[in-house]
C-alpha positions in Angstrom: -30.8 -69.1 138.2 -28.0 -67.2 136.8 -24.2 -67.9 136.3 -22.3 -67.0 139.4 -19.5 -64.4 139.3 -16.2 -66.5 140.0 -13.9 -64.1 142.2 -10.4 -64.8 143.0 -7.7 -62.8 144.3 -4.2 -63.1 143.2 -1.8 -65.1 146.1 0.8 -62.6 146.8 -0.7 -58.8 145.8 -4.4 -59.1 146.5 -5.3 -57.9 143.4 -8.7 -59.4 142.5 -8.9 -61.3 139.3 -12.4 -61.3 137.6 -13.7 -64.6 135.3 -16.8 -63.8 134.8 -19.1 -66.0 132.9 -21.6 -62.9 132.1 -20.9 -59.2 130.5 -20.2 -56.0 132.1 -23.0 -53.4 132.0 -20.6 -50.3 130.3 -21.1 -46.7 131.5 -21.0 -44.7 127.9 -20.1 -41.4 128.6 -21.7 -40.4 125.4 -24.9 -41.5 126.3 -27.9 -39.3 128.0 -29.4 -40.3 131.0 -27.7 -43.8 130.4 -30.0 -44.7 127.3 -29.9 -43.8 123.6 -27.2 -43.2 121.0 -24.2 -43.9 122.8 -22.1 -41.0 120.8 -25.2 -38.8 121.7 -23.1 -36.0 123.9 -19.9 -36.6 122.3 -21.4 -35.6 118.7 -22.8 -32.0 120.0 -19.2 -31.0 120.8 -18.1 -32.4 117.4 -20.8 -30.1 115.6 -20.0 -27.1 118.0 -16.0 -27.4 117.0 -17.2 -27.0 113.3 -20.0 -24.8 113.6 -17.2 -22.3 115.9 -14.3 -23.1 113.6 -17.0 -22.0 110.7 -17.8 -18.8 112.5 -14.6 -17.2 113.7 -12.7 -18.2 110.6 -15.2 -16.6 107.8 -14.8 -12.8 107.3 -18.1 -12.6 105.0 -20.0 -14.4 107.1 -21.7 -10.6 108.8 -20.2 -8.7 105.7 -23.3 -8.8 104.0 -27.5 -9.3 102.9 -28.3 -13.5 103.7 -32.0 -14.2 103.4 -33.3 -17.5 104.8 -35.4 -19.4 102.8 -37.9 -22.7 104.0 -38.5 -24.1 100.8 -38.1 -23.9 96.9 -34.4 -23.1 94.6 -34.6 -19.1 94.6 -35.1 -16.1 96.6 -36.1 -12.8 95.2 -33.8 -9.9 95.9 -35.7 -6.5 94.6 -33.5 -3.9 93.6 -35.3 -0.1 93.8 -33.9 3.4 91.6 -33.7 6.3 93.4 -36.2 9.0 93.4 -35.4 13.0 92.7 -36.0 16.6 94.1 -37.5 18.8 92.1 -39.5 22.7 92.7 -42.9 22.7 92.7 -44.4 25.2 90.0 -47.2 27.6 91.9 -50.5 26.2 90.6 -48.9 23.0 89.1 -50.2 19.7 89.7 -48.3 17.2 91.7 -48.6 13.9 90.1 -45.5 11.8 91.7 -42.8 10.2 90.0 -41.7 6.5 89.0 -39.5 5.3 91.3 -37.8 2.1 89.0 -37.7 -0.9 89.9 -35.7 -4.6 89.5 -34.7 -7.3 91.0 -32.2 -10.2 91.4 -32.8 -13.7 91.7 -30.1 -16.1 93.6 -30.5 -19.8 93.4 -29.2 -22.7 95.5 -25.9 -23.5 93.9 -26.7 -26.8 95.6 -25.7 -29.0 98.7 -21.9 -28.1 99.5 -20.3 -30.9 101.5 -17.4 -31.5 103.7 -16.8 -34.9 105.1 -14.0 -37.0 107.0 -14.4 -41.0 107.6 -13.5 -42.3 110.9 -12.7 -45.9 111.2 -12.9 -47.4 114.5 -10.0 -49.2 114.6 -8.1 -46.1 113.7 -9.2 -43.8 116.3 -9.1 -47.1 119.0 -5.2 -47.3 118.2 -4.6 -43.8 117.9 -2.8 -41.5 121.2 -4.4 -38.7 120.4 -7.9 -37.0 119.5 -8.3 -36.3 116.6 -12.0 -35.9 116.7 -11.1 -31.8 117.7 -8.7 -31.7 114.8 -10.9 -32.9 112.5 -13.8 -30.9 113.0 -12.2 -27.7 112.7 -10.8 -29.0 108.9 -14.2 -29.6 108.9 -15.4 -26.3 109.6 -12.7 -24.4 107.7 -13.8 -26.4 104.4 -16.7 -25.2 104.4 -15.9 -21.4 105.2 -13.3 -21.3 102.9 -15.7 -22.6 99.7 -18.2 -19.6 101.4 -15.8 -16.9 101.3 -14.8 -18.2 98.1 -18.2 -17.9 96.5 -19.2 -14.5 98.2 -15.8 -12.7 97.3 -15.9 -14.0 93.1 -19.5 -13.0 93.0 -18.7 -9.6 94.7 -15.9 -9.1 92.4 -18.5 -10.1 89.4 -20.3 -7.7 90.4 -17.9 -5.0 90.0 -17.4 -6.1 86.2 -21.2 -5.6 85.8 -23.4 -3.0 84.8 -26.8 -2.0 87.0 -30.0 -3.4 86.3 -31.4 -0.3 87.5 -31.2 1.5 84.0 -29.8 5.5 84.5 -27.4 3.9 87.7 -23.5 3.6 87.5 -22.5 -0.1 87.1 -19.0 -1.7 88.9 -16.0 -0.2 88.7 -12.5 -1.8 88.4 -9.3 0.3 89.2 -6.3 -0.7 87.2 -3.0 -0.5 88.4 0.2 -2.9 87.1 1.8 -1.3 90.4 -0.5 -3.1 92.9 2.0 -6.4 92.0 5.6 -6.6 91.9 6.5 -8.0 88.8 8.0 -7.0 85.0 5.8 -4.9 83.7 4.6 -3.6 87.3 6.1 -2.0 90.7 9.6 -2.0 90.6 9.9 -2.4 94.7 7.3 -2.6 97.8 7.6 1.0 98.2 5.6 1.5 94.6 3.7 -1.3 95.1 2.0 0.2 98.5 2.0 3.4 97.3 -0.6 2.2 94.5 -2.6 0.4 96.9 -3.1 3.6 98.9 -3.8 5.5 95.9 -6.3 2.8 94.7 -8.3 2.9 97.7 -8.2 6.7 97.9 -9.8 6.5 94.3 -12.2 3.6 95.5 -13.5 5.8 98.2 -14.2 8.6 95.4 -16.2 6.3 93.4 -18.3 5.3 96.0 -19.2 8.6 97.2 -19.7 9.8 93.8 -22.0 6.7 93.4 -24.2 8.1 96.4 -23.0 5.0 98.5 -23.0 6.0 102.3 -22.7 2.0 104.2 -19.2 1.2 105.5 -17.3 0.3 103.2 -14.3 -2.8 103.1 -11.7 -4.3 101.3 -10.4 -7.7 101.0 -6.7 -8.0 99.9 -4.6 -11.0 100.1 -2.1 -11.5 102.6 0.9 -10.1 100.7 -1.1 -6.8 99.9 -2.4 -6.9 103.4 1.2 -5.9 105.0 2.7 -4.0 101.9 0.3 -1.9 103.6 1.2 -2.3 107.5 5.2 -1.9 106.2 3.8 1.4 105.2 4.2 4.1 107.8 2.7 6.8 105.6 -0.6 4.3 105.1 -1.2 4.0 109.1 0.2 7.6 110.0 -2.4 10.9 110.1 -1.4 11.9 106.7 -2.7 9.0 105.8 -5.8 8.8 107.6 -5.0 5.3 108.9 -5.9 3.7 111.6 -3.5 1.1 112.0 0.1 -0.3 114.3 3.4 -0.8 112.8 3.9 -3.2 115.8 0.6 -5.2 115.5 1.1 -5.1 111.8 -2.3 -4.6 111.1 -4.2 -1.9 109.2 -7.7 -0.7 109.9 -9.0 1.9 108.0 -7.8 3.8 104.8 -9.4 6.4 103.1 -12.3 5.1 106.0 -12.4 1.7 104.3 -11.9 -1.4 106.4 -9.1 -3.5 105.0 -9.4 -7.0 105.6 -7.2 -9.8 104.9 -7.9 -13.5 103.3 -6.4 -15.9 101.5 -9.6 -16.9 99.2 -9.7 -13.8 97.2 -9.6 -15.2 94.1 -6.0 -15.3 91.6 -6.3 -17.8 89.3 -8.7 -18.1 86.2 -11.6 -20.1 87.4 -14.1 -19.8 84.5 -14.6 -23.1 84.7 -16.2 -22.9 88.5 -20.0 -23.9 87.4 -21.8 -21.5 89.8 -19.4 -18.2 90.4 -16.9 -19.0 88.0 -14.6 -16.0 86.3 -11.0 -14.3 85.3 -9.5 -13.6 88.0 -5.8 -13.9 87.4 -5.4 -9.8 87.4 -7.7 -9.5 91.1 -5.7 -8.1 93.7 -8.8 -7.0 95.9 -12.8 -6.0 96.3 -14.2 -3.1 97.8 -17.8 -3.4 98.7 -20.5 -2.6 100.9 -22.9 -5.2 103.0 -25.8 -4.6 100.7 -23.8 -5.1 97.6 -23.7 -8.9 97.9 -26.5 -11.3 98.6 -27.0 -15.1 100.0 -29.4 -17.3 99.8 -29.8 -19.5 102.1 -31.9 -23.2 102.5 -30.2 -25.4 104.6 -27.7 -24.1 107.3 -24.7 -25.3 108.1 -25.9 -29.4 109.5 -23.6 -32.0 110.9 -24.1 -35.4 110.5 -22.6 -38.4 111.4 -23.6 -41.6 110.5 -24.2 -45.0 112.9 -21.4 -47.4 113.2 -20.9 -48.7 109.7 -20.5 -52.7 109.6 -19.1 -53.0 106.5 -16.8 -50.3 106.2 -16.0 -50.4 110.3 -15.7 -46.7 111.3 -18.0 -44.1 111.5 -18.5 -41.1 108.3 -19.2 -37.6 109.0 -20.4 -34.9 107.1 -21.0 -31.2 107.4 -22.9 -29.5 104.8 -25.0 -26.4 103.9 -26.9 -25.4 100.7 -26.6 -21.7 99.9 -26.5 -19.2 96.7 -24.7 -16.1 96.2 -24.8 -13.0 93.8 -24.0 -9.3 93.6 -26.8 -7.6 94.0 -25.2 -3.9 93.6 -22.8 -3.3 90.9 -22.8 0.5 91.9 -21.1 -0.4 95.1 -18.9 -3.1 93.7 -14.8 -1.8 93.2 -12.4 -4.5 91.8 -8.7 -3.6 92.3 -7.0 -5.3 89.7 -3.8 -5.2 86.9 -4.4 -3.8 84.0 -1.9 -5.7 81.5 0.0 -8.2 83.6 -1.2 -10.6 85.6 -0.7 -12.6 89.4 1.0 -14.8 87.3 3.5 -13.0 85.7 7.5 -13.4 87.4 
């Protein structure tokens, strides 16, 4: 026979006071259908927070080639020539032409992970969620060491030459005027005038390198609006499509400008997998097939069981991926050309 429940009510309010030798039978809202993991449906809108904040946040994410792979460290990217006209002689012989061939090969730079510890005391005392917050630092780590990645290979790239032998390799446009600085513009006036010009000449280059795709270009913030401040940028003259009110600037020279903080300013030759000199990079020009990723495990959150010994709960969000240029040819670096982002 089991323990009775002892119910009293209190004298004066009729509140009803519960001393109950047995335990309560909890309803977990995180659970499914009452059974299971009892974070079950609390953990899908912690992965969906990342997994969105991952999303909206990365600007290379669509922006160019990813190719998933199931298993192995490498994917193959093949990289073809280009094949020519030529007038056929009256009773000559047609016997074709080599077409020439290469190819690329990323590899896995290796699992890339982002995680937070949540101790259950912690997030038991705590007056607000935090579970939101912290998935969307989540979520930005990880798009932020992507964008990272694609933009210095990208920018590689443009110091490279082709493997395709006869094609044109990268191109960098120098320009001590893209920065204010000693040594470079004197005011924002020659500063977005070079940026204009620089993009004008990026636009030449691709079209005399036979390259048709949309193009874009990544600046940082600070060369972002140097170019919004600039009526002549957004105006008709121009060829802009841009606001002075929105402070935004769509196309110049029919290039998409973009803005991001993770274009590379600093040198990072030490970076193991995409590492370089960047410290004169003021921008990249590209096209979608001028970058590759490879990709073997997607973007995965985890998060572990309640930890015992450690009295929280860790979790992780990770992804394994590789990047590399793939097209030099369609590659512009806008950089300095004796100064550097460092110099007052």
């Amino acid at each position: 026979m089991g323990v009775p429940e002892v119910r009293t009510t209190h004298p004066t309010k009729g509140v009803p006071n519960y001393m109950a030798a047995g335990d309560f039978t909890p309803s977990r809202l995180g659970q499914q259908n009452a059974t299971g993991d009892a974070l079950a449906n609390f953990l899908k809108v912690f992965a969906g927070e990342i997994l969105t904040a991952f999303e909206i946040a990365n600007i290379m994410l669509n922006r160019h080639h990813i190719r998933t792979i199931q298993s192995g460290k490498s994917a193959q990217f093949p990289v073809m020539g280009r094949a020519v006209a030529n007038y056929h002689t009256p009773g000559a012989a047609l016997s074709g032409q080599s077409i020439k061939h290469n190819e690329e090969i990323i590899t896995i730079d290796g699992l890339l992970v982002a995680d937070v510890f949540l101790s259950n005391l912690d997030e038991a005392m705590n007056h607000y969620d935090v579970r939101g917050p912290y998935a969307k630092e989540l979520g930005n780590a990880l798009k932020v060491a992507f964008d990272k990645n694609v933009l210095q290979e990208g920018i590689l790239g443009a110091r490279a030459s082709n493997k395709i032998t006869g094609l044109p390799g990268g191109t960098q446009i120098k320009n001590n005027k893209l920065r204010i600085c000693t040594g470079g513009a004197a005011n924002m006036t020659e500063k977005y005038t070079a940026i204009a010009e620089s993009l004008f000449l990026a636009a030449q280059y691709l079209a005399s390198n036979n390259v048709t795709e949309q193009a874009y270009c990544v600046l940082r913030p600070a060369e972002y609006y140097a170019l919004a401040q600039n009526l002549n940028v957004i105006n008709n003259l121009y060829g802009g499509q841009g606001s002075i009110a929105e402070g935004n600037v769509l196309k110049v020279a029919g290039i998409v400008i973009l803005m991001s903080n993770n274009v590379p300013s600093t040198d990072l030759t030490g970076n193991t997998f995409h590492g370089g000199d960047f410290t004169k990079t003021i921008g990249l020009v590209f096209v979608e097939s001028a970058i590759g990723t490879v990709k073997l495990m997607d973007l995965s959150i985890q998060v572990g069981d309640f930890d015992n010994r450690y009295q929280g709960h860790l979790t992780t969000a990770t992804y394994a991926m590789g990047h590399k240029y793939l097209r030099p040819d369609a590659l512009i670096e806008l950089c300095l050309d004796t100064v550097t982002n460092a110099t007052a």
